[in-house]
N, CA, C and O atoms as a GROMACS GRO file, in nm:
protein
  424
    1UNK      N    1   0.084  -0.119   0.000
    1UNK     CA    2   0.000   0.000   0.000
    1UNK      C    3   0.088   0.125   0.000
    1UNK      O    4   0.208   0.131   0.024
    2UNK      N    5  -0.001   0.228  -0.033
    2UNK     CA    6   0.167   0.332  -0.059
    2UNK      C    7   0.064   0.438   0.081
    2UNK      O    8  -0.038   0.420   0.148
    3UNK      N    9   0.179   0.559   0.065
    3UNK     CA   10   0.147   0.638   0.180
    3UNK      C   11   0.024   0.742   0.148
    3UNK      O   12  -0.024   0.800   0.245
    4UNK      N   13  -0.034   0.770   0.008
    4UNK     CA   14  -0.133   0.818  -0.011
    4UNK      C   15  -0.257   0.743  -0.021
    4UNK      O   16  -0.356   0.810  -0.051
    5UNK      N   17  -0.277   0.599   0.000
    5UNK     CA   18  -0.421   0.612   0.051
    5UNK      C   19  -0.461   0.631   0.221
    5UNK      O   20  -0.574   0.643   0.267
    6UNK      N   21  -0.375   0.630   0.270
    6UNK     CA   22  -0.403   0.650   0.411
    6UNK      C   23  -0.445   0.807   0.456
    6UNK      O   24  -0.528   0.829   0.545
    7UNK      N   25  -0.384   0.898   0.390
    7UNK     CA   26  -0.413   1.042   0.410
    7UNK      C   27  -0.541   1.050   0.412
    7UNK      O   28  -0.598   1.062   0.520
    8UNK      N   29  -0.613   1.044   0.288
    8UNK     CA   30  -0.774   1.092   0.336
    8UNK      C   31  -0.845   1.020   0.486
    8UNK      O   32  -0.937   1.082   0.539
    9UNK      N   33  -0.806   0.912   0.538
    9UNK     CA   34  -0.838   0.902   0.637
    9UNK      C   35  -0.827   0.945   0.743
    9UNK      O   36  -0.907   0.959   0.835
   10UNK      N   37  -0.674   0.979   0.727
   10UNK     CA   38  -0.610   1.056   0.891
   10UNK      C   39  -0.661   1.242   0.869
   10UNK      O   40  -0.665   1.332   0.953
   11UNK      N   41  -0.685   1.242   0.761
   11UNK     CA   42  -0.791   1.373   0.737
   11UNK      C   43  -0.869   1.380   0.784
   11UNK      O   44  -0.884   1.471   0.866
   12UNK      N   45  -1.010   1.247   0.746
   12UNK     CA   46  -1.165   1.233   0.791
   12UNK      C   47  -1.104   1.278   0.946
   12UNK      O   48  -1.118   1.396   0.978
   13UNK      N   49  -1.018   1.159   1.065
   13UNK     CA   50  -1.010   1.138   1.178
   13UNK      C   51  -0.954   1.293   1.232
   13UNK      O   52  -1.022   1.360   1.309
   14UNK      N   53  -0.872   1.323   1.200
   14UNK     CA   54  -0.844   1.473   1.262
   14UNK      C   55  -0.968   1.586   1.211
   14UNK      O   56  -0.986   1.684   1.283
   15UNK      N   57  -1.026   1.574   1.126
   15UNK     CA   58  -1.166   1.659   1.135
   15UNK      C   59  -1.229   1.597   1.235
   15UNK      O   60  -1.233   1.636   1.352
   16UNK      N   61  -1.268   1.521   1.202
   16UNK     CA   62  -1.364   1.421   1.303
   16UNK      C   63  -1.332   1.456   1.482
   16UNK      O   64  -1.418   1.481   1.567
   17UNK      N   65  -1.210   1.448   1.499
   17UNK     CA   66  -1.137   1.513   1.637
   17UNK      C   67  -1.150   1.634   1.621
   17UNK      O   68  -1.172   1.660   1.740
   18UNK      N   69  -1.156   1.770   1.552
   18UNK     CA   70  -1.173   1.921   1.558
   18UNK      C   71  -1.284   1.928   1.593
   18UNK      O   72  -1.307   2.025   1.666
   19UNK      N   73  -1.385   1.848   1.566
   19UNK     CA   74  -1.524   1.848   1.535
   19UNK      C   75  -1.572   1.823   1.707
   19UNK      O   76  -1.636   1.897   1.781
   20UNK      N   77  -1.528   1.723   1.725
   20UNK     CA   78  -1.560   1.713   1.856
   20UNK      C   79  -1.527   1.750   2.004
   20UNK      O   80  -1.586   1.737   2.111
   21UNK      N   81  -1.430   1.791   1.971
   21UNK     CA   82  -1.357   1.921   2.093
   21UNK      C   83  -1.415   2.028   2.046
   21UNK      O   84  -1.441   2.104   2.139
   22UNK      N   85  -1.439   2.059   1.971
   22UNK     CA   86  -1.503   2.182   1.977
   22UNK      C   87  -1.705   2.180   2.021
   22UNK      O   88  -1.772   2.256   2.090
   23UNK      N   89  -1.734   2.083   1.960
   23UNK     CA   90  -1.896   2.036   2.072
   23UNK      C   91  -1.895   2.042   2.179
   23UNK      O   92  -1.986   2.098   2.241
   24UNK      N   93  -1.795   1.987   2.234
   24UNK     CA   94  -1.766   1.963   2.348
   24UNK      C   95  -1.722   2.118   2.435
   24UNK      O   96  -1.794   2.162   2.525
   25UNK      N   97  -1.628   2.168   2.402
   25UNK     CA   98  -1.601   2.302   2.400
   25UNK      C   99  -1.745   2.430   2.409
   25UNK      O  100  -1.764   2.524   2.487
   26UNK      N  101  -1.791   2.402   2.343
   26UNK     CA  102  -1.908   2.473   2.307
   26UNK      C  103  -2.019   2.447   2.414
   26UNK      O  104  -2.072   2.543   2.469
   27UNK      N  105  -2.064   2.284   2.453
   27UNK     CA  106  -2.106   2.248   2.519
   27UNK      C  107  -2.125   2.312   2.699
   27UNK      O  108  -2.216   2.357   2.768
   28UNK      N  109  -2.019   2.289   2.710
   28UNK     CA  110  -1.957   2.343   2.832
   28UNK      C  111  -2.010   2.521   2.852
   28UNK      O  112  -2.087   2.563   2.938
   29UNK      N  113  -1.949   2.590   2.758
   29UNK     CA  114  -2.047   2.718   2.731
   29UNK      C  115  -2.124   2.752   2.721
   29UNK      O  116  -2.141   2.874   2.719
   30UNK      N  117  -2.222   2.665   2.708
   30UNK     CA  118  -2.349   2.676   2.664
   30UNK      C  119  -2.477   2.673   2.818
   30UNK      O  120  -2.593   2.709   2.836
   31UNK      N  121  -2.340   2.591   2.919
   31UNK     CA  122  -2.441   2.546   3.046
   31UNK      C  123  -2.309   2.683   3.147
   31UNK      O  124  -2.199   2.665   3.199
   32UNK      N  125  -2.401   2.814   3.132
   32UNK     CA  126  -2.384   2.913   3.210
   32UNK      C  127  -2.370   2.885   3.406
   32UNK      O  128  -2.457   2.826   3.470
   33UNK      N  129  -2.261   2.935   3.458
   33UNK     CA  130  -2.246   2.854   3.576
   33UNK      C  131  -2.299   2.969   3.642
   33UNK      O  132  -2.327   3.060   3.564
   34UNK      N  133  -2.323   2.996   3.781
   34UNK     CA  134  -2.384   3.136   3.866
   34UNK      C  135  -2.202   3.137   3.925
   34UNK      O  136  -2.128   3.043   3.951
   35UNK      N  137  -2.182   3.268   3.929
   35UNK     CA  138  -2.057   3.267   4.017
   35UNK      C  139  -2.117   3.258   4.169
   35UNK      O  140  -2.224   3.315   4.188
   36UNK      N  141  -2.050   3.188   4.282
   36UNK     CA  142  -2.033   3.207   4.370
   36UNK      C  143  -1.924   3.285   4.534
   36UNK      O  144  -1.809   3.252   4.563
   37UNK      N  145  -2.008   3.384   4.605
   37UNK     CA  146  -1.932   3.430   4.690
   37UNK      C  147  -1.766   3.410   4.709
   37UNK      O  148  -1.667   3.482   4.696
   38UNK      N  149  -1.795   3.257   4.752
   38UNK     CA  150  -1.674   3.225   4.810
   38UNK      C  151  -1.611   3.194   4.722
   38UNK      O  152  -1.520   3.141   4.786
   39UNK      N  153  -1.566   3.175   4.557
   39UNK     CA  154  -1.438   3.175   4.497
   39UNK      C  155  -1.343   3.234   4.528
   39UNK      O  156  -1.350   3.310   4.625
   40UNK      N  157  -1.219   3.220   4.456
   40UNK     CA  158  -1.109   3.349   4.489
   40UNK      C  159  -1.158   3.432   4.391
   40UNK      O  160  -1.192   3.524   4.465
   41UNK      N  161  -1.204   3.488   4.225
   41UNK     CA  162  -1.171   3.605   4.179
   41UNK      C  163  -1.308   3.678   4.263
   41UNK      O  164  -1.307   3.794   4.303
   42UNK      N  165  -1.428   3.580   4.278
   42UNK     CA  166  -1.562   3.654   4.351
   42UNK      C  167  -1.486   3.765   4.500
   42UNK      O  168  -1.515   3.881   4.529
   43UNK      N  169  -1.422   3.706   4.541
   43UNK     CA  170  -1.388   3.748   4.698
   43UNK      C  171  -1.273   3.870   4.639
   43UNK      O  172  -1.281   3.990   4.666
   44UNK      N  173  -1.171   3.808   4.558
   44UNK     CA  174  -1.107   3.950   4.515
   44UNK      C  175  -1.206   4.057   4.469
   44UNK      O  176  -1.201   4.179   4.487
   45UNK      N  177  -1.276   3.999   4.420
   45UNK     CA  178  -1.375   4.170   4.368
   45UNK      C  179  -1.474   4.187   4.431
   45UNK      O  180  -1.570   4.237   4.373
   46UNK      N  181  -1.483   4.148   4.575
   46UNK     CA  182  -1.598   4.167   4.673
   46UNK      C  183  -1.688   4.197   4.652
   46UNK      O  184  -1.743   4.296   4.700
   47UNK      N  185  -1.765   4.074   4.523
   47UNK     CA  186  -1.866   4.014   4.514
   47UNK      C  187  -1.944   3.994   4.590
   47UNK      O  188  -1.903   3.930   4.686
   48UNK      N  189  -2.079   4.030   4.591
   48UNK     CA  190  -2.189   4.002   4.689
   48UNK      C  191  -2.285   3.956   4.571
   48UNK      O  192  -2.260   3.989   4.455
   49UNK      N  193  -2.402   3.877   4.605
   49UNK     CA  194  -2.494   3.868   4.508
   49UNK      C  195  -2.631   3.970   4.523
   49UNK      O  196  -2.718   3.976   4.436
   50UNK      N  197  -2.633   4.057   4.661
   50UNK     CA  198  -2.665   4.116   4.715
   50UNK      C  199  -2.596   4.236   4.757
   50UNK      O  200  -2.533   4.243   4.863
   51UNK      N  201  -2.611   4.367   4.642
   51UNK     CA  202  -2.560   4.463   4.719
   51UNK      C  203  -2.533   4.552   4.852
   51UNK      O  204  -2.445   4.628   4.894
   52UNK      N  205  -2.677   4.491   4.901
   52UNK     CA  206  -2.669   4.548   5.029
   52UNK      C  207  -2.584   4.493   5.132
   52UNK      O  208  -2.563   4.556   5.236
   53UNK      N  209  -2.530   4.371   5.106
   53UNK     CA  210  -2.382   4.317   5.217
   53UNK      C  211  -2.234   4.355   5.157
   53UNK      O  212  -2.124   4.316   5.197
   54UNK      N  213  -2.265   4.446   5.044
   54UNK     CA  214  -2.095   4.505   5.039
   54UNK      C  215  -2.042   4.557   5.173
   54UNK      O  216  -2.103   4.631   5.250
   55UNK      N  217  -1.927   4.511   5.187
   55UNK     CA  218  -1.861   4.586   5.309
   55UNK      C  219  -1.787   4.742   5.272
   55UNK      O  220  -1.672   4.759   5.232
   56UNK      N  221  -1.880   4.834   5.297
   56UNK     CA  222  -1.856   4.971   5.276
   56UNK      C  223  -1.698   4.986   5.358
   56UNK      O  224  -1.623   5.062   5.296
   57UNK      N  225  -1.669   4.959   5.416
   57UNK     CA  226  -1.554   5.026   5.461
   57UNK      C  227  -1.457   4.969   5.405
   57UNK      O  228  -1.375   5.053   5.371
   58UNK      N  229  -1.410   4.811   5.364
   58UNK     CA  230  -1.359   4.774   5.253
   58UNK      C  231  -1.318   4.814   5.105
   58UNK      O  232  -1.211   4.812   5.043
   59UNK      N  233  -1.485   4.860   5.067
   59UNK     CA  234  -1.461   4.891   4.950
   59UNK      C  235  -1.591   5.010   4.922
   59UNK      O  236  -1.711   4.998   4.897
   60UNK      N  237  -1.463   5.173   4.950
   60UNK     CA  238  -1.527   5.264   4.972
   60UNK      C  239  -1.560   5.375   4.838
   60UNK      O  240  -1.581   5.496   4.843
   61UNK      N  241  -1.553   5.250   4.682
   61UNK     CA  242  -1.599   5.310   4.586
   61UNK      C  243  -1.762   5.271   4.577
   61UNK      O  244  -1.832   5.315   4.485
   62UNK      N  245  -1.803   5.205   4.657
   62UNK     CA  246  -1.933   5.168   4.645
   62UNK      C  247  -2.019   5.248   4.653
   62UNK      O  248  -1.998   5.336   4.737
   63UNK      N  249  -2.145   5.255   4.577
   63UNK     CA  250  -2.229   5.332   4.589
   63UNK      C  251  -2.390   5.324   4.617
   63UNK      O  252  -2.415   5.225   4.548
   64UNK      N  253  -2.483   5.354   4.659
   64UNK     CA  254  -2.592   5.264   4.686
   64UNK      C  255  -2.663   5.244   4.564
   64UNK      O  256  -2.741   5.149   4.564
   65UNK      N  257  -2.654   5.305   4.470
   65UNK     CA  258  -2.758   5.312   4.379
   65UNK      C  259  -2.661   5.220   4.257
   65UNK      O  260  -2.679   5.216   4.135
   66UNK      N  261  -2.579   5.166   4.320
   66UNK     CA  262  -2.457   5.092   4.190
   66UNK      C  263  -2.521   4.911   4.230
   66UNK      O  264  -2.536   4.858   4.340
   67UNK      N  265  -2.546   4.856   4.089
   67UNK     CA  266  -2.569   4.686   4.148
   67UNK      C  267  -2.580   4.611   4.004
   67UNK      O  268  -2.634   4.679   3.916
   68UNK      N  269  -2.539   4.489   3.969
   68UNK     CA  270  -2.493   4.472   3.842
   68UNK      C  271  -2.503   4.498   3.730
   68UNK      O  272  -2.427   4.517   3.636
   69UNK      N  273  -2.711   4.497   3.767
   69UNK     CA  274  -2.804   4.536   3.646
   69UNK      C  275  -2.743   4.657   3.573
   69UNK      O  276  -2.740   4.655   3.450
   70UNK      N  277  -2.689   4.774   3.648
   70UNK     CA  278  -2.665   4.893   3.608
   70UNK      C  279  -2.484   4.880   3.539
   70UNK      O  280  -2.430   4.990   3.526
   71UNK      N  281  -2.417   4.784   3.508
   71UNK     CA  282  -2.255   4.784   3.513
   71UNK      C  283  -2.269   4.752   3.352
   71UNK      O  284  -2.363   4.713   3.282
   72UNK      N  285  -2.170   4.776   3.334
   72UNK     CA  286  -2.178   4.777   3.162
   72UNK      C  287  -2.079   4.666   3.132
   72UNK      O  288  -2.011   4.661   3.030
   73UNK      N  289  -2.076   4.567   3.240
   73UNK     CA  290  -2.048   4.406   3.225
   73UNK      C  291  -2.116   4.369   3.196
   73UNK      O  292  -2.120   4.306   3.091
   74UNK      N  293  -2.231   4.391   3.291
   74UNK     CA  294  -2.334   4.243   3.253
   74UNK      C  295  -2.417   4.309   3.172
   74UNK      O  296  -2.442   4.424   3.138
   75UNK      N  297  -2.467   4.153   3.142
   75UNK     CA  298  -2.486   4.117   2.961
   75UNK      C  299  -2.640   4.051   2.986
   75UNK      O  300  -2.714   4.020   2.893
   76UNK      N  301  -2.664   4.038   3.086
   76UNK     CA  302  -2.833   3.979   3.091
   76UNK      C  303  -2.969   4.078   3.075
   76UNK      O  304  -2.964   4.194   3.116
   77UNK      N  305  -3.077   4.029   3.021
   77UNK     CA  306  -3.182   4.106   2.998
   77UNK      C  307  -3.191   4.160   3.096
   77UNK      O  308  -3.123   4.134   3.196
   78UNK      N  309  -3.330   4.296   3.083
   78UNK     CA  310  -3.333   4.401   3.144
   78UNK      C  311  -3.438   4.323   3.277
   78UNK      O  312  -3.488   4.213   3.253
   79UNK      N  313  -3.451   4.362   3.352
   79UNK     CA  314  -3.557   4.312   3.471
   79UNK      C  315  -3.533   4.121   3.502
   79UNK      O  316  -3.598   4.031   3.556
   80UNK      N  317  -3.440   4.131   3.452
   80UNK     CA  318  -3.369   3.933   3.508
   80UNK      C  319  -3.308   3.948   3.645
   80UNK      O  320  -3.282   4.050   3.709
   81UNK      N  321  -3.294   3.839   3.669
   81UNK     CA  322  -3.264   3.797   3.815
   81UNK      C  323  -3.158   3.741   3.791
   81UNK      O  324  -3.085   3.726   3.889
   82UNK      N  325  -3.119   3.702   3.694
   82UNK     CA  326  -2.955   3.651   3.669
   82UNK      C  327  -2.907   3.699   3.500
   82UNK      O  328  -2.972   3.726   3.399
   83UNK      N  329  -2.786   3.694   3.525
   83UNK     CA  330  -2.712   3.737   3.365
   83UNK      C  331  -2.584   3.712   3.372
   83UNK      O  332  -2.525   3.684   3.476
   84UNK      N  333  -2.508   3.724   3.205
   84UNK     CA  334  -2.365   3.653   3.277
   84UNK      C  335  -2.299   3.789   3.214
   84UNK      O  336  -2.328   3.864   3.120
   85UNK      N  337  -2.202   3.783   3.306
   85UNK     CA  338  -2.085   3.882   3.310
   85UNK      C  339  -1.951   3.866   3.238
   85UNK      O  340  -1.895   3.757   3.238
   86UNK      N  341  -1.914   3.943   3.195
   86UNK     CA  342  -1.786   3.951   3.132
   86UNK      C  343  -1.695   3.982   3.228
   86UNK      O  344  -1.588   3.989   3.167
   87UNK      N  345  -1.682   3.997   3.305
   87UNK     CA  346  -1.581   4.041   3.452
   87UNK      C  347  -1.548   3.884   3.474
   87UNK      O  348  -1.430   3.852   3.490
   88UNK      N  349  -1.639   3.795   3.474
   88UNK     CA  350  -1.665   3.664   3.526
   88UNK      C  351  -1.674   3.551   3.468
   88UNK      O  352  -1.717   3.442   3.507
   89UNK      N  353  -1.599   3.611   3.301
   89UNK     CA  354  -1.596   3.494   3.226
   89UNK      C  355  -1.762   3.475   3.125
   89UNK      O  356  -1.781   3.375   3.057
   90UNK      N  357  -1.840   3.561   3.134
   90UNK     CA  358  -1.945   3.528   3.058
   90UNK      C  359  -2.057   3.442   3.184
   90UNK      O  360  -2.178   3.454   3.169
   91UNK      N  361  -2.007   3.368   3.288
   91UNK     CA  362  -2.063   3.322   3.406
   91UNK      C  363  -2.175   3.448   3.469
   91UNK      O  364  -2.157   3.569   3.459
   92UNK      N  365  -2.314   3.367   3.549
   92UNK     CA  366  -2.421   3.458   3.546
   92UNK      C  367  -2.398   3.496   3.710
   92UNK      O  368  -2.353   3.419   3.795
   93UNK      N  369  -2.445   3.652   3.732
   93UNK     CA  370  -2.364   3.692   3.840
   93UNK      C  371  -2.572   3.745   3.885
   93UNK      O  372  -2.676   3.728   3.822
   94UNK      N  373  -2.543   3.799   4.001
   94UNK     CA  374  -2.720   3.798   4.005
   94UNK      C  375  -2.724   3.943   3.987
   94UNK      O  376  -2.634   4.014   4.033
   95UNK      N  377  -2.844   3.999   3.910
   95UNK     CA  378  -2.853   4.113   3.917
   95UNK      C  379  -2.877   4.272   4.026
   95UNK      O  380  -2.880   4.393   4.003
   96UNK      N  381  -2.888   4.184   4.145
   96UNK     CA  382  -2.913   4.304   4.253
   96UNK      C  383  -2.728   4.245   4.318
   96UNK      O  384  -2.681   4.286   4.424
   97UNK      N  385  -2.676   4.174   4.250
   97UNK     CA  386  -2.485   4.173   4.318
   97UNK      C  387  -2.398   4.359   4.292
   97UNK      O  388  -2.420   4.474   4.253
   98UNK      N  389  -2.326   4.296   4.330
   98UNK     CA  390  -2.237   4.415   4.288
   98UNK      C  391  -2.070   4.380   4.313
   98UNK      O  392  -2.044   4.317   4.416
   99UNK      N  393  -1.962   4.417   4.227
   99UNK     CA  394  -1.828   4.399   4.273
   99UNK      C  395  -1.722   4.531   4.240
   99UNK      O  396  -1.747   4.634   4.176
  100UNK      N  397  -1.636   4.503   4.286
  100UNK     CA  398  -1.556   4.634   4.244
  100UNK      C  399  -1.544   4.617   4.102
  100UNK      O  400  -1.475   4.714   4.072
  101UNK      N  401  -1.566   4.560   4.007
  101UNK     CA  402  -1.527   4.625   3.879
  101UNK      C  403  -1.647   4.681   3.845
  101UNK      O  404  -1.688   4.642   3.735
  102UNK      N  405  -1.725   4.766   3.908
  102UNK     CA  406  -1.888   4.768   3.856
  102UNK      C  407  -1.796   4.947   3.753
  102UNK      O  408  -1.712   5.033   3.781
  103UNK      N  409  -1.878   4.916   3.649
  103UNK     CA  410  -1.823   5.053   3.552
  103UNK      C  411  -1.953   5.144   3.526
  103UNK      O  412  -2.006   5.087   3.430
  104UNK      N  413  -2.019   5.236   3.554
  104UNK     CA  414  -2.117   5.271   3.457
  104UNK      C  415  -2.150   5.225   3.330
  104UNK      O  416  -2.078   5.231   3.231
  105UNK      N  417  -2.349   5.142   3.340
  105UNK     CA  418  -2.345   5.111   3.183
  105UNK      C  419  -2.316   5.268   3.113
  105UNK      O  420  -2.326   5.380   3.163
  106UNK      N  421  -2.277   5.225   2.981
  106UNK     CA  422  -2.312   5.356   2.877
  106UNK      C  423  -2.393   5.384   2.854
  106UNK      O  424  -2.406   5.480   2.778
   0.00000   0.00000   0.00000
């Protein structure tokens, strides 16, 4: 047998492998996780899911009227209870949270 009939196969099989790491890949993205409190980047950015337990003296850019819905991270519909954030990886952060990267939406 020579070395060109084997190529189109190890072709099909390495598509066939792109094909499926990337489902898979995709997959995984597709099932949105909620961030939680106690991670490390949540706790570095003193994450609450609940603005009203920011620790003001901690973190004394806070403001009362600041909470995710309003951050020009998050990416979830208007009047939702969850959405995912770009601070957080695209992961759904709750909309009355708040963390130090909160930016004014535009």
């Amino acid at each position: 047998m020579s070395r060109k009939s084997f190529r189109p196969a190890r072709r099909l099989w390495l598509k066939l492998g792109s094909l499926a790491a990337l489902s898979i890949a995709s997959g995984a993205r597709g099932q949105a996780k909620r961030v939680e409190e106690n991670e490390s980047q949540a706790q570095a950015l003193g994450y609450k899911r609940d603005a009203a337990k920011v620790d003001k003296a901690k973190f004394k850019n806070f403001q009362a009227d600041q909470s995710c819905s309003s951050c020009n991270f998050f990416k979830g519909k208007a009047g939702g209870a969850w959405g995912p954030c770009d601070i957080f990886g695209g992961r759904e952060v709750s909309s009355k949270g708040w963390c130090s990267a909160w930016a004014k939406k535009a």
